[in-house]
C-alpha positions as CSV (number, residue, x, y, z in Angstrom):
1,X,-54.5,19.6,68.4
2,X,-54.6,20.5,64.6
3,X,-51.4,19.3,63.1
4,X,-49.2,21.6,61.0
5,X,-48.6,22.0,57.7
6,X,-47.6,24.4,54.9
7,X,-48.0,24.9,51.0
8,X,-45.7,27.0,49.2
9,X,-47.0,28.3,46.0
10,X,-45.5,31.0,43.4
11,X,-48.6,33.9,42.8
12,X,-46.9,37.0,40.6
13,X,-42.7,36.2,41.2
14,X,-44.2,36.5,45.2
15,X,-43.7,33.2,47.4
16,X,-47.1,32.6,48.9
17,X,-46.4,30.3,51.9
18,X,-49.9,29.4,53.6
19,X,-49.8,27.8,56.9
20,X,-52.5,25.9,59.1
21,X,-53.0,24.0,62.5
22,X,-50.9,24.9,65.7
23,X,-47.8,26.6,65.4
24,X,-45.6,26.1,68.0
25,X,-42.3,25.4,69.9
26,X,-42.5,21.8,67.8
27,X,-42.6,23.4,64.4
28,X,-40.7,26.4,64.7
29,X,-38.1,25.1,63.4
30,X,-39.6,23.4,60.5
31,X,-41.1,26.9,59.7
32,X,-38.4,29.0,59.8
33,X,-36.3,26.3,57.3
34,X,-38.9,27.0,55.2
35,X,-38.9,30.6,55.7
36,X,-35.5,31.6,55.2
37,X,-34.3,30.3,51.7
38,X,-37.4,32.4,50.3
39,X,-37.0,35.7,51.9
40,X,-33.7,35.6,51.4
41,X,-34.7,35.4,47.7
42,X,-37.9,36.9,46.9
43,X,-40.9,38.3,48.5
44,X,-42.4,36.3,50.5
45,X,-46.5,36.5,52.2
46,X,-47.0,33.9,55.1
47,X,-50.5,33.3,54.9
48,X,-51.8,32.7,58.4
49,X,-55.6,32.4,57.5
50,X,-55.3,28.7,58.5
51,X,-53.4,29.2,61.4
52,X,-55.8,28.2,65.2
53,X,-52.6,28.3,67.5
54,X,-49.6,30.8,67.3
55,X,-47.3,31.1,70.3
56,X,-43.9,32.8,71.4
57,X,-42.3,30.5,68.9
58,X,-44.3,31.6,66.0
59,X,-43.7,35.0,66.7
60,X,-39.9,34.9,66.7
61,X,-39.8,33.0,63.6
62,X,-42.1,35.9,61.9
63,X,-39.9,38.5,63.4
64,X,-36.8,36.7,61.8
65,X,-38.3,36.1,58.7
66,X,-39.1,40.2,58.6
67,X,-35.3,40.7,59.7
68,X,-33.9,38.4,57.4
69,X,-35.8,39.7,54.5
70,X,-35.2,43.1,55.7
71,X,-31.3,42.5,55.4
72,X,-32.0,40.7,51.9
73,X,-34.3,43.7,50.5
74,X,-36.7,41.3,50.1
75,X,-40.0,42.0,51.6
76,X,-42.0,39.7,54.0
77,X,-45.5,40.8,54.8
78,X,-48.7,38.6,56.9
79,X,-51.6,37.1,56.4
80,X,-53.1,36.8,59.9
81,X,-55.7,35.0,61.3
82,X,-57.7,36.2,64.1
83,X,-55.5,34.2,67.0
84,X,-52.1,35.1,64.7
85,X,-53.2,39.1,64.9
86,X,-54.0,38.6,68.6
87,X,-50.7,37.5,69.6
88,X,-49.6,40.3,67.4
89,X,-51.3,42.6,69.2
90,X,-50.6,41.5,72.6
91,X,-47.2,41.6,71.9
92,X,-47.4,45.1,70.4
93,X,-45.9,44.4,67.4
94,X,-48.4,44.7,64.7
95,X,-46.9,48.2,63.5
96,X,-43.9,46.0,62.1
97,X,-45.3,43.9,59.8
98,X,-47.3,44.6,56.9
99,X,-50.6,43.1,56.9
100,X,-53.2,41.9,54.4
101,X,-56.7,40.8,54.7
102,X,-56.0,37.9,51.7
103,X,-53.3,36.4,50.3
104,X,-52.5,37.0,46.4
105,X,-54.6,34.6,44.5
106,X,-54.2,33.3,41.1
107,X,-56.1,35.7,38.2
């Protein structure tokens, strides 16, 4: 099982928070502490690229994060990877988020 971990980076006053291994029930938690000071702040991209497991857990904390940045006026927008965009779509809600093919990258 990969093991999880994340990089926050600051790309054009945008948090950039890039995210790989397995996120799940066990790290939910972790990702969503991360998650929620920034959005409530600034906009924030959760860069999935990295991502090879993404579960019920992930989801909600993606759905917060677009709620909580939603309530902030902040904007919160994916990344996704081709498992992240498949639980996406299976759980028809890929119409809610915006979604780019690359993270911002430094000039």
């Amino acid at each position: 099982m990969p093991e999880f971990s994340y990089r926050v980076r600051e790309q054009d006053r945008v948090s950039v928070v890039e995210v790989s291994g397995d996120v799940d029930m066990s790290v939910a938690g972790q990702l969503s502490d991360v998650l929620e000071p920034l959005v409530a702040d600034r906009d924030v991209v959760l860069d999935c690229t990295g991502v090879t497991f993404f579960d019920s857990m992930g989801l909600r904390v993606a759905v917060n994060a677009l709620n909580q940045a939603a309530q902030a006026g902040t904007a919160f927008s994916l990344v996704p990877s081709q498992t992240v965009a498949r639980v996406l779509e299976l759980a028809g809600v890929t119409s809610i988020f915006v979604i780019h093919d690359s993270a911002p990258t430094s000039a």
